[in-house]
Each structure stands twice: as structure tokens, then as C-alpha cells.
C-alpha positions in Angstrom: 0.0 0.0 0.0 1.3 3.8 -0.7 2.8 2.8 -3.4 2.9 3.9 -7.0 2.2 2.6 -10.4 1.8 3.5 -14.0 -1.2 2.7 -16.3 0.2 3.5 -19.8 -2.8 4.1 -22.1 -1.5 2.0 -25.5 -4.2 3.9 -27.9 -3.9 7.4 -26.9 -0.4 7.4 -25.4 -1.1 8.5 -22.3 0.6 7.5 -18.6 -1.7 7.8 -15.6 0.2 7.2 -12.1 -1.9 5.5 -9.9 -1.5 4.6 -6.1 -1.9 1.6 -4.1 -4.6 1.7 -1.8 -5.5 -1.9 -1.1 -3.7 -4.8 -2.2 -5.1 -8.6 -1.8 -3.5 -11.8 -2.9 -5.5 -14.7 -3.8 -4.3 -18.2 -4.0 -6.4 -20.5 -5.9 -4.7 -24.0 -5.0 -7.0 -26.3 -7.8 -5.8 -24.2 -10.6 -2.2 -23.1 -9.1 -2.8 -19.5 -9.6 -2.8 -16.5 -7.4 -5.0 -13.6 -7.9 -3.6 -10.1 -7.2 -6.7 -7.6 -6.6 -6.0 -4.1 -5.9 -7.5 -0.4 -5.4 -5.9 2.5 -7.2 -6.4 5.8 -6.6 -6.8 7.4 -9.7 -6.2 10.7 -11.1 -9.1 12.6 -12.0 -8.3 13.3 -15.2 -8.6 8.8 -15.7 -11.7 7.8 -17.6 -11.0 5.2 -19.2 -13.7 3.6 -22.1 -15.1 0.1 -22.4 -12.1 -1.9 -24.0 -9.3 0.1 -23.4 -6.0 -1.5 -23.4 -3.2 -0.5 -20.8 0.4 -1.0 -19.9 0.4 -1.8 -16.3 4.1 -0.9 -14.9 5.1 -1.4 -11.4 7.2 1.6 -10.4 10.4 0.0 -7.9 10.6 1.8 -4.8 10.3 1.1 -1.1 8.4 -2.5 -1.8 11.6 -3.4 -2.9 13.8 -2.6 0.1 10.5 -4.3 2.5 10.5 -7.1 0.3 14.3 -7.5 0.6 14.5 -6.9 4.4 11.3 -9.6 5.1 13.4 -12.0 3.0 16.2 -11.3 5.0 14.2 -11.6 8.2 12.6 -15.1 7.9 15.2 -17.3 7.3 15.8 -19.6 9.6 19.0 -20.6 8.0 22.7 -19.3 9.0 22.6 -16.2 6.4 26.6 -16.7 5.7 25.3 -19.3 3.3 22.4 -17.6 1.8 24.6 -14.0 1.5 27.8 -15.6 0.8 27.9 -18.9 -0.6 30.9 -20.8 -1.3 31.2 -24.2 -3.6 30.2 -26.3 -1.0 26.9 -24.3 -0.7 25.8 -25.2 -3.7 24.7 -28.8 -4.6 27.2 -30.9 -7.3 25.6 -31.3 -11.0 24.7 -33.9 -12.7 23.8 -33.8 -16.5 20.1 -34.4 -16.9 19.1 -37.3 -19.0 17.4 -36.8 -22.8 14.2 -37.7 -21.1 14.2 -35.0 -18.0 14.7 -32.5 -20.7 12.3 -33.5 -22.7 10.0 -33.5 -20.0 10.7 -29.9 -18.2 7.6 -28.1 -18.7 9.2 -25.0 -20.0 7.6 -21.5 -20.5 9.7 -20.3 -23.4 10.6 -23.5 -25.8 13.7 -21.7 -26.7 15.5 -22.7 -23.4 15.4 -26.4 -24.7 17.6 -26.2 -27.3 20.2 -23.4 -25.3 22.5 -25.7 -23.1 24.0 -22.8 -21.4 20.0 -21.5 -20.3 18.6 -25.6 -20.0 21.8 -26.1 -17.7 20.6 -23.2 -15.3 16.9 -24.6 -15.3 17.9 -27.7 -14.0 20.6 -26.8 -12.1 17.8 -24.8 -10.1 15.0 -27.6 -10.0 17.4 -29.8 -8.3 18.3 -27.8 -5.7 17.3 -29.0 -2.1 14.8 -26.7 -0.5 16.5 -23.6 1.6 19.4 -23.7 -1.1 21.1 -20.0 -1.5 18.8 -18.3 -3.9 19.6 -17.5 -7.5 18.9 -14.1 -9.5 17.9 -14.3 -12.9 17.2 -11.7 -15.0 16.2 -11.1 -18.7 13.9 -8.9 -20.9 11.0 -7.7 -18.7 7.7 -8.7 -20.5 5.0 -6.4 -19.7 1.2 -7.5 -19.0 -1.4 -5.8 -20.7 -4.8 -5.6 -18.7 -7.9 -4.5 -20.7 -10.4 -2.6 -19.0 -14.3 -3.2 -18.6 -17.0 -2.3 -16.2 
């Protein structure tokens, strides 16, 4: 809550900043999903029309530093592994068999045939839970959202 977003209007090319006012997470366990609801306030000057299309961007600020220190606080773990692991931290690899990786349920196909990127998938599945934590990065897709009432 109290924080800030923008709502990029992809006909007109406008950007409304909105702000958090409510924020509710919904897990629905049959259909592994979670829902995020939440309540903007709007600026005035938002009136958006049946069917409009928008760019929802999450703007980085304090969340970030909450999210990082919660992490941080909840571990139940020694944190010199987690902060600053060493070889031994990390469980040894074994190459996967044709089978496994025809069988990892991948999001983007194109991992499959990139050793370097399939090697890094795996690597993380068969990590034991409470293993240090890996950062990945890549091109940030954004969601659109369509409005109705």
C-alpha cells in the first residue's frame, strides 16, 4: 500500500500514475494461480472507455527494500550461506538425461535447445529446499490488462 504505479494508455499514449490503496493476494490451489486484486487511486483526469487497453508498470521503490529486508528476516538458515555462498553451498551437477529434458515443462521453448540457459533450469530444479537463492534476469515482458465495467 502507498505505493505507486503506472497505467500506460497504448491507444492514446497516455501515462496515468496511480497509487496503491489496497492490495489482496488470492491463491487458488486447484488451478495453481494466485490472484492479485488491488485499489488505485486514480487521477481525475482517468476515464478510461469500455475496452481500453493499458500497460500496467510497477514503479520500484520502497516494496523493494520491504521485500528484501522480510526475505532477510525469515530465514531460519545461517545467512553466511544464503549472502555468501561458497562451492560447497551449492549442490554438485549432474547432467540431466534426454528424457528429463524432454519433460521440463518450460515456458519459453527456446530454453530447450540453449544448453548454457537448460543447464541453469535444472541446475535450479534440483536444488534441495532452503538452497542459496539465484537471480535471474532477462527482458522484462510487460502484461497488458484490458479494461471493462
Amino acid at each position: 500500500m502507498g505505493d505507486y504505479l503506472w497505467l500506460d494508455d497504448i491507444l492514446d499514449d497516455i501515462r496515468y500514475e496511480a497509487r496503491i490503496t489496497r492490495a489482496d493476494i488470492f491463491p487458488r490451489r486447484q488451478d495453481r494461480v494466485t490472484v492479485l486484486k488491488m485499489s488505485l487511486r486514480l487521477p481525475t483526469e482517468f476515464n478510461p472507455y469500455r475496452g481500453a487497453e493499458f500497460i500496467l508498470r510497477f514503479r520500484l521503490n520502497r516494496i523493494t527494500l520491504r521485500r528484501q529486508y522480510h526475505a532477510l528476516a525469515s530465514f531460519t538458515t545461517p545467512l553466511r550461506r544464503l549472502l555468501f555462498p561458497s562451492t560447497a553451498d551449492i549442490k554438485p551437477m549432474q547432467s540431466p538425461s534426454r528424457t528429463e529434458i524432454d519433460n521440463l515443462n518450460l515456458v519459453n521453448e527456446n530454453i530447450r535447445g540453449d544448453d548454457q540457459q537448460r543447464q541453469t533450469i535444472i541446475s535450479i530444479l534440483r536444488q534441495p529446499k532452503g538452497s542459496v537463492p539465484f537471480i535471474i534476469f532477462g527482458p522484462c515482458v510487460h502484461p497488458h490488462i484490458t479494461y471493462s465495467r
